[in-house]
N, C-alpha and C positions, 0 to 999 in steps of 0.2 A: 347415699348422701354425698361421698365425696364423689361422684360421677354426676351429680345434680352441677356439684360447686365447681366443678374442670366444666363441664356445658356453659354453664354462667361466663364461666372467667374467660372463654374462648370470644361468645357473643358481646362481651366490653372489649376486647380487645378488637374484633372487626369493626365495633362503633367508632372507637377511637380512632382507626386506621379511616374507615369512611369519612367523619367527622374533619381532620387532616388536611386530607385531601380536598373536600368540599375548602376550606380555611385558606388552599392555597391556590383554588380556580381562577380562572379568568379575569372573575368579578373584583375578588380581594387583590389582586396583581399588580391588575390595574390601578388601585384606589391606592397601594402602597406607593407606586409609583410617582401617582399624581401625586400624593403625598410629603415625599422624599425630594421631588419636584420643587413645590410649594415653599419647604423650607429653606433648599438650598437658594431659592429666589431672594426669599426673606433674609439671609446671611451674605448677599450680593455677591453670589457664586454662579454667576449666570451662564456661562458655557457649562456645568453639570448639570443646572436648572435644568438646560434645554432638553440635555439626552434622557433627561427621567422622563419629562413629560414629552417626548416625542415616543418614549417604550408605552408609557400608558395609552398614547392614539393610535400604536401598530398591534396593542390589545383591542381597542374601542375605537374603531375611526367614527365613530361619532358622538366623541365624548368632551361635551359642550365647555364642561368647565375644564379640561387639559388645554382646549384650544385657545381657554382666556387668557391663562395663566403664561401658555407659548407669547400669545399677543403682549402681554406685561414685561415678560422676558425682554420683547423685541425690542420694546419700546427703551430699556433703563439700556439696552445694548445698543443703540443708536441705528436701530433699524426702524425707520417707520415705513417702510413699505411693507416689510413682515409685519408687526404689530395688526397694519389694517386688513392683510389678507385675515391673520389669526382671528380678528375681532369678527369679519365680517362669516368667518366659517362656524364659531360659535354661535351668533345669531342664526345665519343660517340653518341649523340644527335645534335651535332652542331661541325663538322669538320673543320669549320673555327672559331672557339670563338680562337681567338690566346692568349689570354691570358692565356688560359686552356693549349695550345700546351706550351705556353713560360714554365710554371708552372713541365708539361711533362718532358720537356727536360731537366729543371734542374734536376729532376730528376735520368731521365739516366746517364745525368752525374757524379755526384754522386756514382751513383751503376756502374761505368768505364766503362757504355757503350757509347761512345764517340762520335762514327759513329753516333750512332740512335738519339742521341742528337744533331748531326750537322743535320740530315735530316730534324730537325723540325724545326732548325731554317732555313733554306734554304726553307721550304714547308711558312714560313710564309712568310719569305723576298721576297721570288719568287710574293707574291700577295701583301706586303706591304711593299715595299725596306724602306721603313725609318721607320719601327717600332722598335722603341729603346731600348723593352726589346731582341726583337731578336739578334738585332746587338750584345747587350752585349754578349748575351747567346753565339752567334757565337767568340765571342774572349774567350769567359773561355773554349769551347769547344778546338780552335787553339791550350790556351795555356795548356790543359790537355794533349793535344797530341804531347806537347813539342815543338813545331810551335811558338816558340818567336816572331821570324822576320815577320811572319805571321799576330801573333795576335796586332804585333805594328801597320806593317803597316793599320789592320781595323781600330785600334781605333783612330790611331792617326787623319785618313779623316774622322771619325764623329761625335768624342768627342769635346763639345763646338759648335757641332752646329747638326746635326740632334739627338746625344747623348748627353741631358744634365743630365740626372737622376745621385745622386752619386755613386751609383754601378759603372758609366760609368768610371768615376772621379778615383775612388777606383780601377778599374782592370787596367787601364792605368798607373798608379802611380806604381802599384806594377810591371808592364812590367819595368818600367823605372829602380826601384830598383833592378831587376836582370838584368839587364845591365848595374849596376853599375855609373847609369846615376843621380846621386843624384839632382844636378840643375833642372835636367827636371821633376821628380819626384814633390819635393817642387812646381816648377811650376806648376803643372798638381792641384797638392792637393788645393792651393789658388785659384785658377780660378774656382776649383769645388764651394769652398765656397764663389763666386763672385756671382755663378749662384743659390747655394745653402747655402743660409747663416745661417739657422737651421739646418744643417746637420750633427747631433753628432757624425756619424761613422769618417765623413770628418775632424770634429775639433781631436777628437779623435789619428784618424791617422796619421794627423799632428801632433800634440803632442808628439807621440810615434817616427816618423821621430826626431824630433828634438831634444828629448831626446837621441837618438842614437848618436846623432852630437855633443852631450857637450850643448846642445842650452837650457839650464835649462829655463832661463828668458820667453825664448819664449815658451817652453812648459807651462810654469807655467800662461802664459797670454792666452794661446786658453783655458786650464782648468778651469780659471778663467770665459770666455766667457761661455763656456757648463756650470757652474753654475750655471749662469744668466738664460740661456736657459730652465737649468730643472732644479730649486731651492731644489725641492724634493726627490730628486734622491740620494741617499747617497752614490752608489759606484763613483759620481764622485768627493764630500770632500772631499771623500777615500783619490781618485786617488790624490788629489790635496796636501792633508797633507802629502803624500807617497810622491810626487813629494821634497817637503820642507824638508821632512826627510831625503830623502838621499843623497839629497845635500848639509848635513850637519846645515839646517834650522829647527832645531828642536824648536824653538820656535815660529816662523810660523808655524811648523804643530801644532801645541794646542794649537795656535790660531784659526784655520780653526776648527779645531775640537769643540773647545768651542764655536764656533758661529753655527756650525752643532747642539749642542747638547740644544742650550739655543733656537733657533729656532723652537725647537720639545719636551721639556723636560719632556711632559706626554708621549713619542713613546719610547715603554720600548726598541724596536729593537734597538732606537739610542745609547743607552748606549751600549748595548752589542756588539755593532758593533764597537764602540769607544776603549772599551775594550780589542776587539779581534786584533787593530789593535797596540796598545799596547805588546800585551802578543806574536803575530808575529816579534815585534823587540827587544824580551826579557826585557820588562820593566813590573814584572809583577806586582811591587808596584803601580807601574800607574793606571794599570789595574783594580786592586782592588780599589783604591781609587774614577775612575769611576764608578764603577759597586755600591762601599758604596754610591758615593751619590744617583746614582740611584733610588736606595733603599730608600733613604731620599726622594725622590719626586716624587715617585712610592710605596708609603706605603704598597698597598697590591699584590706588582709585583709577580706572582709566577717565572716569565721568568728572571727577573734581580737575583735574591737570586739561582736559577738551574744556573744560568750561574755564580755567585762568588762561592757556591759549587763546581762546576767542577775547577773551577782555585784553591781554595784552596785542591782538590785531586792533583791536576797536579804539583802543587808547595811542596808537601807531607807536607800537612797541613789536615790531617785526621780526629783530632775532631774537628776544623773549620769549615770543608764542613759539617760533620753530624748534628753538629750544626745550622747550615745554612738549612739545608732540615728540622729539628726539627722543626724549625721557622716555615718555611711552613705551615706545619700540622695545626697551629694556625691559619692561615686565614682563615680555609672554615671550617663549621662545616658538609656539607653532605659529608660524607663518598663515594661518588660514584661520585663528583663533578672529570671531569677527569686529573683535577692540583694536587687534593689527590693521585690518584690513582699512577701517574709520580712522585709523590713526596714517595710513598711507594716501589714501583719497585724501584726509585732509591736508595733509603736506603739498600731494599733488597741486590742488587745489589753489595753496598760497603760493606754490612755485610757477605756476598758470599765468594767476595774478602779474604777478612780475616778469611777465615775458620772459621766463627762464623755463621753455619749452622739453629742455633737454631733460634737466631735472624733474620736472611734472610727469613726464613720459614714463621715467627709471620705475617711478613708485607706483601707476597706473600698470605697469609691465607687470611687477612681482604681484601686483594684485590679481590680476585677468589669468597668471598663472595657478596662481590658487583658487581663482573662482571664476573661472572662464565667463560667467553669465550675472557675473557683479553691475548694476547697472551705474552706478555712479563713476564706477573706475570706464566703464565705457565709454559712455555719454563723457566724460574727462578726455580720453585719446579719439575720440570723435572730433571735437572742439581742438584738441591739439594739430591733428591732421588736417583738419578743415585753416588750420592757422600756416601751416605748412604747405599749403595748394597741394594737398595731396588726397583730393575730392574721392576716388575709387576703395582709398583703408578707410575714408570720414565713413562713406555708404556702410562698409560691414558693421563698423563698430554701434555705429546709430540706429541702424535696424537691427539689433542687439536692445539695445536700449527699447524700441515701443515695442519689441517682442512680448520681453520680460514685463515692462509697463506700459500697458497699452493707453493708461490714463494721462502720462503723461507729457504735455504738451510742447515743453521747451524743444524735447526728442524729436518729434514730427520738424520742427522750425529747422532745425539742427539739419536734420535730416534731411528736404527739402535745399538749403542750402548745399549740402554737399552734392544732390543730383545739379545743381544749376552751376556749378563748380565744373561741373561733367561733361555741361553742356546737354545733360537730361534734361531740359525744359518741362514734356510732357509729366515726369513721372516726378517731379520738382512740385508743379501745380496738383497731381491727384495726392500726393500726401500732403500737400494744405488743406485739398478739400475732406481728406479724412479724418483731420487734426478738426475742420469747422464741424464735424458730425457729432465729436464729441463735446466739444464747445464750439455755439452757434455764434454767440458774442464776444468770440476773445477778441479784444485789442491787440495782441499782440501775434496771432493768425494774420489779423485782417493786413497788420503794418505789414507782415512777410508778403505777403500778397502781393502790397503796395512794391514794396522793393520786388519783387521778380518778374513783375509788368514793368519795369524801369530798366531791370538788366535786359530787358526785351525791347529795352525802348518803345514801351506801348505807352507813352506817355498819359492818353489821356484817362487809360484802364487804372494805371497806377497813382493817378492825382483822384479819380472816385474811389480808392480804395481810401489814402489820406483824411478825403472831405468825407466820410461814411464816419471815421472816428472821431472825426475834430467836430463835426454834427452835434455825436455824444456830447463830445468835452472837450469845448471848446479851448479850455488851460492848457491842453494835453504841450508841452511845449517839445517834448523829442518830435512827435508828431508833427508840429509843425515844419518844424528844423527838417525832416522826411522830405516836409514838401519844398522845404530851400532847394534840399540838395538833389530834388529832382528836378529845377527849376536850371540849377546849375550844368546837368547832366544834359539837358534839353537847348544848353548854350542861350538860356533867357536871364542874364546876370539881373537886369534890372528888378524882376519878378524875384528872383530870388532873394535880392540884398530887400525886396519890400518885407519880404519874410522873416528873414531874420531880424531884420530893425524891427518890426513887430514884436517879435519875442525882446528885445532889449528895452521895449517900451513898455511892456507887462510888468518883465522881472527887472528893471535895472543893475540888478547889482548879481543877478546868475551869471555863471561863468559861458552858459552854450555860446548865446549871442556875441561875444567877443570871438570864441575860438570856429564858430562856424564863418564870421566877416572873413575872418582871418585865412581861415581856408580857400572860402571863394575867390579874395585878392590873390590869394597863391597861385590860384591857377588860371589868373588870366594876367600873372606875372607883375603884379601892382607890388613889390616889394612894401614899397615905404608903408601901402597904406592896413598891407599883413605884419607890419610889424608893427604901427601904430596902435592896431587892433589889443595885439598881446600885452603893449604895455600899457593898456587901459587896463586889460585885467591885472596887472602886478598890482595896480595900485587901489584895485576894487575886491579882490582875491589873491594877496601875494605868498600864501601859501600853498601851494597848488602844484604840485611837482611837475604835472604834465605840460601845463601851460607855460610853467619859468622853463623847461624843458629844451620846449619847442621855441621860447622867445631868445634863449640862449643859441640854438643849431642858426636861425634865420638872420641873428645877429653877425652871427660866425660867417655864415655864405652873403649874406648880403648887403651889410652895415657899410659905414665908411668910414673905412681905415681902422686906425690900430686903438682908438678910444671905444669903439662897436665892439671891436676884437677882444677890451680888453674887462667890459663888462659883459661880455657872454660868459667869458669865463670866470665871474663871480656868479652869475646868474646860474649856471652850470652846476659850481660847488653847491650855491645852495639847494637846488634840484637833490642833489646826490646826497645831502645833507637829509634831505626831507623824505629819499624815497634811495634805504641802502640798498647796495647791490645791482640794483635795477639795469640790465645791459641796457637800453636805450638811454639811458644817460652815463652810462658809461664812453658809448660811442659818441654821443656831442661831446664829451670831457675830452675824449682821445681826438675827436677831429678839429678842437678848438685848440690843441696842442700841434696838430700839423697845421695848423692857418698861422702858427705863432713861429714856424721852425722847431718848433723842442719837439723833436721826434723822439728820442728815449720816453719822453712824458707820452704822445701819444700811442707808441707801440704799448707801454705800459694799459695804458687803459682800453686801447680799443683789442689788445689781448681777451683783458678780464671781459670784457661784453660776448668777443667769440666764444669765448668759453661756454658761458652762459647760454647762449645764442648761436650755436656753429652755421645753422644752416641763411641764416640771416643774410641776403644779398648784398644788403648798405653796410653791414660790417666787416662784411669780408675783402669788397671796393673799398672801403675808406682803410684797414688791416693792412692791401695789397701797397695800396698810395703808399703808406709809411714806410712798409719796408723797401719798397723803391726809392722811396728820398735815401733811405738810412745807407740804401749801396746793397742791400740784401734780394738781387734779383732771383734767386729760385724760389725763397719765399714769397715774394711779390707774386709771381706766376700764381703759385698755385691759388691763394685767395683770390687772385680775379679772376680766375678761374674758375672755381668753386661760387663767385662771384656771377658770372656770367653762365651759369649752367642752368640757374633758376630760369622759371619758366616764367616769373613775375617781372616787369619791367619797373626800374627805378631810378632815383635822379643819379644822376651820371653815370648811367647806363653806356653811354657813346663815350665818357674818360677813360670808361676801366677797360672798353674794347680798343681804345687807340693805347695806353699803357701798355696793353698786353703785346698788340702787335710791333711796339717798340723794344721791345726783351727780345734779346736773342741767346 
């Protein structure tokens, strides 16, 4: 008996062990995985979605519903070329999976093939007349092809009862609103959320219905609802403080806002998003006072202090913002931590701006040192060397740059420039045409273009590159201003100043049209009538630091007498006033002080501009001049010197050569 009962207990036990085994084959592995798949889709974990069900297709490579579900993946991951291959391999494998057809057909639709999307949903209604994504798909299909009355009458015999999904709800509501049928509309939208009562596109779009109607209250309580719904969600606060705001409830929207931000107060995004919603209705005191506290309960935020940074540039508030990014630098002591590196480039970046080359450089340096293959700290000292006529370091740095990003386009321009700097003509044009392969339509390829058939003096290659964009768009006004200043380059003033009058005739009161006159008088030596130019714009744009700038330096060189003299130099202050630090107006300060005699004043200032700007030709001649007035001839040398070594030619170019050869 008990040798019965050890036989027995043996053969359960190899069952069990076969059994097992069978439980963990192929079949089951797969189906776990699709599975496992499936739900990580459903929890919007879609880079794990992917690899479960990509393991279920390397079990089944013809495993119809893995492929769907890859194509679903693809689609919420903002891939729709994967999606349609996935969509199209599951049919492929399984001609009736309708959800792959339903998935299909949107599709076509989409891409205006209209037909081919009605045939699929007709191929699936033909075998499932009440399948409810078809049905839909057959009414967006009607009403793509303009079939109103059509696409009513489907939905209105299925919506709310073989069609309850909210798409259904959604496409029937919007038949109703182009028929101007608002009652039925509202109706349609409620009864969706009778049947769907989480349905955020459906609260949503009622919302935005009612908003349309004056129906504030009632928008402001389904917004109220979708909060509840998705507590976490900040574009709907957004929407909800947006709602309060413009209906004049501004103290309800910062309320909604403060219980958005006190709910989350270590989630640096909520601040900046509080902020931004702020600084979109022009309150940017607010905004800042967000983003400070922030900052207080977010001690070592690099994302809160980059985002009060940018507001304090936007508000021109410039040692603020640098300030602000200085701070940064303080948090992190690794040098390659990548909040330093964003925090370096963007220094670079505003020190760029300000023609303070030398400084841009310093931080683009320590960056490429820790991340040699950084493409913005590149593309940065590209643009710097390219400013420096030093086209051969622009080359390395720039081909660095579409290396790493081959997408991007400024890079190729950048780059392209620096060969035509080189005097690389050839290899100037095949990286435009490799920059056009990637984008066929850039306006801003096509304008490069335009300029390097000019530096070619192909004039009439580079006035059809011009007329190809102004075709397009026709407003385009830099463009046009393009074809001035090829007009000018072509020694045809007349043609050019038609152009630019042109553009002042459009926009009167933009600043190009004055400061492009302005330029062309410059260079065919009309003094009076390039200054006349500038002080049209003081008094159409007298904010504008470049143009008081420039209306200051031309005052100083070419005015009459010591009244010209003596408003450049308020013109000046205010420049320096509107735009700190700035060496180029450092240097009209400093050289409106040697037109004056007060040399200690212009050594003072045309100092700070070298500083800033060492390798600057006009600064180093106008530098040399003062300290030759002041009796300081070894100084003097060496800035005309340094002066005269550039390869770039500049106005008084032939002073600072007869200066120089008067020092002994």
């Amino acid at each position: 008996m008990f040798a019965k009962q050890r036989i027995f207990t043996g053969i359960v036990a190899v069952l069990v062990v076969l059994i097992t085994m069978a439980c963990s084959g192929p079949e089951q592995k797969k189906v776990k995985f699709y599975n496992k798949g499936k739900t990580l889709y459903e929890k919007g974990d879609y880079i794990k979605a992917r690899l479960e069900l990509k393991n279920a297709i390397q079990i089944d490579t013809k495993y119809a519903d893995a492929y769907y579900m890859l194509g679903m993946v693809a689609l919420k991951s903002g891939d729709p070329g994967g999606a349609y291959g996935s969509f199209s391999k599951a049919i492929e494998l399984s001609p009736r999976h309708w959800d792959a057809q339903v998935q299909l057909g949107k599709f076509l639709l989409i891409s205006g093939k209209a037909d081919e999307a009605m045939d699929r949903a007709d191929l699936i209604l033909k075998n499932e007349p009440k399948n409810e994504d078809a049905l839909i798909l057959k009414g967006a299909v009607l009403l793509k092809k303009k079939n109103i009355d059509g696409a009513l009458r489907l939905l209105e015999s299925v919506v709310g009862r073989e069609v309850r999904k909210p798409d259904g709800y959604l496409l029937l509501a919007s038949l109703y609103a182009q028929k101007v049928e608002a009652q039925n509309a509202e109706k349609t939208l409620r009864e969706g959320l009778k049947t769907n009562g989480k349905s955020i596109p459906l609260y949503l779009t009622l919302a935005d219905f009612y908003l349309k109607h004056k129906k504030t209250d009632e928008a402001v309580g389904l917004l109220q609802k979708v909060v509840e719904i998705e507590p976490d969600a900040a574009q709907h606060r957004l929407a909800l403080a947006g709602i309060y705001w413009e209906s004049g409830k501004e103290q309800q929207a910062a309320e909604v806002l403060r219980a958005f931000l006190s709910a989350g107060p270590k989630k640096e995004g909520r601040w900046i998003q509080v902020a931004n919603f702020y600084v979109s209705r022009n309150r940017p005191a607010d905004a800042e006072q967000q983003l400070k506290e922030g900052v207080r309960q977010n001690g070592e935020s690099f994302q809160i202090r980059f985002a009060l940074s940018a507001l304090y540039l936007s508000t021109n508030r410039p040692d603020q913002a640098v300030s602000t990014l200085q701070e940064c630098l303080g948090l992190e002591r690794d040098a390659a931590n990548p909040n330093i590196i964003h925090t370096k480039n963007s220094l670079a970046k505003f020190y760029l701006s300000r023609q303070d080359t030398d400084k841009a450089k310093k931080y683009v340096d320590e960056v490429i040192k820790e991340s040699p293959k950084n493409v913005d700290a590149n593309y940065i000292r590209g643009i710097i060397d390219l400013r420096k006529n030093e086209g051969v370091k622009a080359v390395s740095s720039l081909r660095t740059v579409i290396s790493e990003r081959p997408q991007f386009i400024p890079g190729y321009i950048s780059l392209a420039d620096a060969h035509a700097m080189n005097r690389e003509m050839n290899l100037a044009l095949d990286t435009l045409q490799s920059a056009l392969k990637i984008a066929p339509d850039s306006r801003d390829v096509i304008r490069a273009m335009g300029r390097l058939y000019a530096m070619q003096k192909d004039f009439k290659q580079a006035e059809a590159q011009y007329r190809k964009i102004l075709d397009a768009g026709p407003k385009d006004l830099e463009v046009r201003a393009d074809l001035g200043d090829l007009m000018v380059l072509a020694g045809d003033f007349k043609r050019a100043e038609g152009e630019y009058t042109d553009i002042k005739r459009r926009v009167p009161n933009h600043p190009l049209s004055y400061v492009k006159l302005s330029a062309m008088y410059i260079a065919q030596k009309k003094w009076d009538r390039a200054i006349a130019e500038l002080e049209h714009l003081q008094r159409v744009q007298p904010d504008l630091w470049s143009s008081t700038n420039d209306l200051a330096y031309l005052l100083s060189e070419y005015g009459r007498g010591k009244k010209d003299l003596d408003r450049a130099l308020v013109l000046a202050q205010k420049a320096q006033a509107l735009s700190h630090e700035n060496p180029s107006i450092s240097d009209t300060l400093g050289w409106i002080y040697y037109r004056r005699g007060e040399v200690n004043q212009a050594i003072e200032w045309l100092g700070k501009a070298q500083a800033r700007n060492a390798g600057n030709p006009v600064i180093n001649y106008h530098l040399g001049m003062a300290y030759l007035r002041s009796g300081n001839s070894e100084k003097a040398k060496g800035y005309l010197k340094t002066a005269l070594v550039s390869k770039v030619g500049f106005p008084g170019k032939d002073e600072a050569e007869k200066a120089l050869s008067g020092i002994h």
